[in-house]
C-alpha positions in Angstrom: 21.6 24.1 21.7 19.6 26.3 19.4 21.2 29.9 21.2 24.3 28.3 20.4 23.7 27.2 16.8 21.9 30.8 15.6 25.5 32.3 17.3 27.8 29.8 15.3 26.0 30.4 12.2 26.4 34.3 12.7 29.5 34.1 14.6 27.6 37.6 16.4 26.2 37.6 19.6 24.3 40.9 18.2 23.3 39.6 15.2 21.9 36.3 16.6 20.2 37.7 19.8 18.4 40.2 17.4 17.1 36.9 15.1 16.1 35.3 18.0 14.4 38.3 19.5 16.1 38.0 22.5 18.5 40.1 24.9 22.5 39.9 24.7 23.3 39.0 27.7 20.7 36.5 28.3 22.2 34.5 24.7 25.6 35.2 26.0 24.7 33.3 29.3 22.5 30.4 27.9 25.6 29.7 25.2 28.1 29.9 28.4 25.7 27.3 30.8 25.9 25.6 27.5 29.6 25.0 27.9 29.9 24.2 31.3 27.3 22.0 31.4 29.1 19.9 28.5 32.6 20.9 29.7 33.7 22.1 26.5 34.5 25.7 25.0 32.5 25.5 21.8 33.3 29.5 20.9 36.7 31.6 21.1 35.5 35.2 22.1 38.9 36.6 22.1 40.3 39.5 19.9 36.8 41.2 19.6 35.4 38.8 17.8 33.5 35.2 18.0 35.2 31.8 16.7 34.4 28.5 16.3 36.4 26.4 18.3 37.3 22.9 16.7 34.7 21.2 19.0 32.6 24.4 18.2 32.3 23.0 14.5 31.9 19.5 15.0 29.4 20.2 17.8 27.8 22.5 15.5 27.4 19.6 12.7 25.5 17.8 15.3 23.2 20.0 16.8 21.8 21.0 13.7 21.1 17.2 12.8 19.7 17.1 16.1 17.6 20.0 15.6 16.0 18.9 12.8 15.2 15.3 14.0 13.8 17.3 17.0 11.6 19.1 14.7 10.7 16.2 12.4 9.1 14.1 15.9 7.1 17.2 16.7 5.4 17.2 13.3 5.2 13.9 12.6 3.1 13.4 16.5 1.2 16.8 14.9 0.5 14.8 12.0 -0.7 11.8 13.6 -3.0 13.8 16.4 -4.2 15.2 13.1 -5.2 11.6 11.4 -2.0 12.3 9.0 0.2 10.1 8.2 3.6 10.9 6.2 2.9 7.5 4.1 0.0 5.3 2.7 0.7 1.6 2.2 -1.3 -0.2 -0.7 -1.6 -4.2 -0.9 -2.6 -5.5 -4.3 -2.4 -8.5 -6.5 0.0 -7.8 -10.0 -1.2 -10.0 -12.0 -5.3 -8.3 -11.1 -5.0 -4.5 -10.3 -3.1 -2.9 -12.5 -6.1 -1.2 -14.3 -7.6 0.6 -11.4 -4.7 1.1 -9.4 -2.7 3.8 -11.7 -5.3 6.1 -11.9 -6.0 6.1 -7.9 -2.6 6.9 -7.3 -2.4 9.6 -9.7 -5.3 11.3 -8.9 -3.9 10.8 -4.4 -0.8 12.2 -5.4 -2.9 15.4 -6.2 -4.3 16.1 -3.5 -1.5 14.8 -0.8 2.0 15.5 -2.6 3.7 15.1 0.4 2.9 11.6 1.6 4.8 8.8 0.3 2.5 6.0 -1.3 4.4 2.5 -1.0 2.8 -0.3 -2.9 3.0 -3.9 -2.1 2.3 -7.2 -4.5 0.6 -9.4 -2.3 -1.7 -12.4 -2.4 -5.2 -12.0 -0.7 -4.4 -14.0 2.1 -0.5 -11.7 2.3 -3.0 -8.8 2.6 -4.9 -9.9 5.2 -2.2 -10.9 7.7 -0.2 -7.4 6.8 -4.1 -5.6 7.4 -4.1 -7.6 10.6 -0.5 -6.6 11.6 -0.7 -2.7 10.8 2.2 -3.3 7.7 -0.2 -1.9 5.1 -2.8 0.8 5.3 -5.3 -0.5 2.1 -5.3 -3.9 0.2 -6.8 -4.5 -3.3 -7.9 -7.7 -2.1 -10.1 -9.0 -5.0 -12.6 -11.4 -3.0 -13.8 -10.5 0.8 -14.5 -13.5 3.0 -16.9 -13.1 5.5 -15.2 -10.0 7.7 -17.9 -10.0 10.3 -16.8 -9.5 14.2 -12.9 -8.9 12.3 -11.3 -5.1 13.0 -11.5 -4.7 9.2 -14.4 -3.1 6.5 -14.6 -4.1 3.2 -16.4 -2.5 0.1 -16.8 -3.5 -3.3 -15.3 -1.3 -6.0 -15.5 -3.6 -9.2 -16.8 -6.3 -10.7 -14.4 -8.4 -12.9 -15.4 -10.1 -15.7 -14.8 -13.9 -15.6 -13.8 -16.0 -18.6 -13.3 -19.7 -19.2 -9.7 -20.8 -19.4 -9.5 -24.6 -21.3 -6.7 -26.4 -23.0 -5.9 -25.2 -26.5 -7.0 -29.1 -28.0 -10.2 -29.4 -25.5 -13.5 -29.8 -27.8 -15.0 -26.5 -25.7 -11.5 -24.7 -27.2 -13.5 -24.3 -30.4 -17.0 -22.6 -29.0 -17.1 -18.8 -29.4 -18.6 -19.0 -26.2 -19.2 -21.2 -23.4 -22.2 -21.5 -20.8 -21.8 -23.0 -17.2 -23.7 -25.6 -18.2 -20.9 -27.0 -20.6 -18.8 -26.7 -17.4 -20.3 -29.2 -15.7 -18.8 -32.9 -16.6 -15.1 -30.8 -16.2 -13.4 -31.1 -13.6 -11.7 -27.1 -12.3 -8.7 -25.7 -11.2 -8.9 -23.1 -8.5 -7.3 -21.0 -6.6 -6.1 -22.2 -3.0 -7.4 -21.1 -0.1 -3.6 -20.1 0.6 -3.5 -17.7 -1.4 -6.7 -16.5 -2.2 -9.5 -17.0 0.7 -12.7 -17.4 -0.8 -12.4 -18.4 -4.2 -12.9 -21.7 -3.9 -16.5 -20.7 -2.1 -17.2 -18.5 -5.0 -16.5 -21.1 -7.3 -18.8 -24.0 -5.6 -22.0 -21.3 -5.2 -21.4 -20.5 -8.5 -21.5 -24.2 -9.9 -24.3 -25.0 -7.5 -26.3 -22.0 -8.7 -25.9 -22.9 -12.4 -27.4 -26.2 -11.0 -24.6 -28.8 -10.8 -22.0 -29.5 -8.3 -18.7 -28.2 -9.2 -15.8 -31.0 -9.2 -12.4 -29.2 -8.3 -9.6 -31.4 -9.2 -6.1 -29.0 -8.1 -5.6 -25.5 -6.3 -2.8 -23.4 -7.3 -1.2 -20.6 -5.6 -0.5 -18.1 -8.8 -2.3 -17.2 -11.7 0.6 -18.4 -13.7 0.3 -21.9 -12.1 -3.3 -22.2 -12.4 -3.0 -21.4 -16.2 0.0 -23.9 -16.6 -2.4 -26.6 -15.1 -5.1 -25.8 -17.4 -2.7 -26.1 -20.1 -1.5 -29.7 -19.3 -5.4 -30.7 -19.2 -5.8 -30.6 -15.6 -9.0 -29.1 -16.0 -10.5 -25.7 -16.8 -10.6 -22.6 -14.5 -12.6 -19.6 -14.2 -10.5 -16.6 -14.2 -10.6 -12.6 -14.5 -10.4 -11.7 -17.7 -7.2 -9.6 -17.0 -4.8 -12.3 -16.8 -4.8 -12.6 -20.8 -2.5 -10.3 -20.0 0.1 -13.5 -19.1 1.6 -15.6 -20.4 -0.8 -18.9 -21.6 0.8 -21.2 -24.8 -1.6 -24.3 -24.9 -4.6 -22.2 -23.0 -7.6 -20.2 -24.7 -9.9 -18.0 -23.0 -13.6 -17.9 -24.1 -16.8 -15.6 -22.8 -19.5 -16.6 -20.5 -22.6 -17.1 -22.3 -24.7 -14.8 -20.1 -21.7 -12.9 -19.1 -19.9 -13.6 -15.3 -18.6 -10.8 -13.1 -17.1 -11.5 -9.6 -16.7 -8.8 -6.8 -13.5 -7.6 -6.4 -13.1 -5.2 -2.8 -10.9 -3.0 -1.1 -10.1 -3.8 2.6 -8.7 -1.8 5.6 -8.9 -1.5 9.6 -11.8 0.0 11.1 -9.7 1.7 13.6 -7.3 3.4 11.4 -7.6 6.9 11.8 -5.4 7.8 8.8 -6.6 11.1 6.4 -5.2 9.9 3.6 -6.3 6.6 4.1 -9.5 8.1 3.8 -9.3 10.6 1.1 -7.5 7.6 -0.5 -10.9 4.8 -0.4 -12.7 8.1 -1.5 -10.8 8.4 -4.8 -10.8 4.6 -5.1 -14.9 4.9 -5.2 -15.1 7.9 -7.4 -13.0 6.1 -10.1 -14.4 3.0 -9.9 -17.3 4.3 -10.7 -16.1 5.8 -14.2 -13.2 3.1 -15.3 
């Protein structure tokens, strides 16, 4: 299929034999054991001079795709013997990662131009089943629960800053800041184990280490629920202090009086061999380091 391609597109046994370093008669015959293997004449060699026949040109329409599909499996299984792959698939949560996030990808696009990045918005918990089922490479996965005797590895790249989130007519609305301690009689809202694995953990050690027993009233499933049940006095929730980025009439975020930071980590399979996968948790360590 290729003799007979470099032919059509010369419409020269000469010419094409000479391209393909090869002798004339040994094209000529390869093209012909081409034919009457398919039983079709795909070339007129009458008058002196080569033609396409009409199956010539639609055969030679399909060869070439075929061609190139032949020469896009070799690479990519070159690729993949190398630990390449042609794309990187990211998991993250919107509403969390959007500060990190853009620079990573920036500075991966660099250094791999030629693999596609394809970004997800995900919960945790999506994150973890698409980790477990190979759908996506890396997931911004904000807390880790315990990953021990799991296929995956975890490592923390940030820390988030918590704040206080309290109805806009709750007494604590008006302190600059608030301690844990003032937390105590409330009762929270957190995040559901749904969702986002782990939180509500975090959110008991936390109360229990500030010396009182944390009383959780609701879970929600988004940020944007969680805040609307703060609002209609549900309770008060400990949030990162990006979602002041959203939306939150009837809510008011205050400080942590000493300040509160929470883990957030990156997650991904232990056995995937992927370079850029690699070079890709490399940048995301390097930047972490100086956002």
């Amino acid at each position: 299929m290729r003799y007979f391609v470099a032919v059509a597109e010369d419409l020269s046994f000469t010419r094409a034999a000479q391209k393909l370093r090869l002798a004339q008669p040994s094209l000529t015959r390869q093209v012909r054991n081409l034919e009457d293997e398919i039983g079709v004449k795909l070339l007129d060699r009458s008058n002196n001079r080569v033609a396409l026949t009409e199956e010539g040109r639609l055969f030679l329409f399909d060869s070439k795709k075929l061609l190139a599909m032949c020469a896009e499996s070799v690479a990519a299984v070159q690729r993949m013997k190398r630990g390449e792959n042609s794309d990187l698939n990211i998991g993250y949560v919107a509403n969390i990662h959007y500060g990190l996030l853009p620079a990573t990808l920036g500075a991966f696009r660099k250094l791999h131009p030629g693999v596609a990045l394809n970004l997800f918005d995900m919960t945790s918990a999506e994150q973890f089943l698409a980790l477990d089922g190979r759908k996506i490479d890396l997931g911004f996965v904000g807390l880790a629960p315990a990953l021990s005797g799991s296929a995956l590895l975890s490592e923390c790249v940030a820390h988030d800053t918590m704040l206080v989130a309290v109805p806009a007519r709750h007494p604590l609305a008006k302190k600059a800041k608030i301690t844990l301690a003032d937390l105590a009689p409330q009762f929270f809202i957190v995040m559901s184990a749904q969702t986002h694995p782990g939180t509500r953990e975090w959110l008991t050690e936390t109360c229990t280490q500030a010396g009182f027993a944390g009383r959780i009233l609701q879970e929600a499933d988004t940020e944007p629920t969680t805040i609307q049940f703060v609002a209609d006095g549900l309770g008060v929730a400990l949030l990162p202090e990006q979602i002041t980025g959203l939306p939150h009439e009837g809510v008011v975020f205050r400080p942590l009086s000493p300040p509160l930071r929470r883990e957030s980590t990156i997650a991904w399979r232990a056995d995937n061999p992927s370079k850029p996968l690699k070079d890709y948790i490399q940048i995301v360590k390097e930047l972490s380091g100086s956002l």
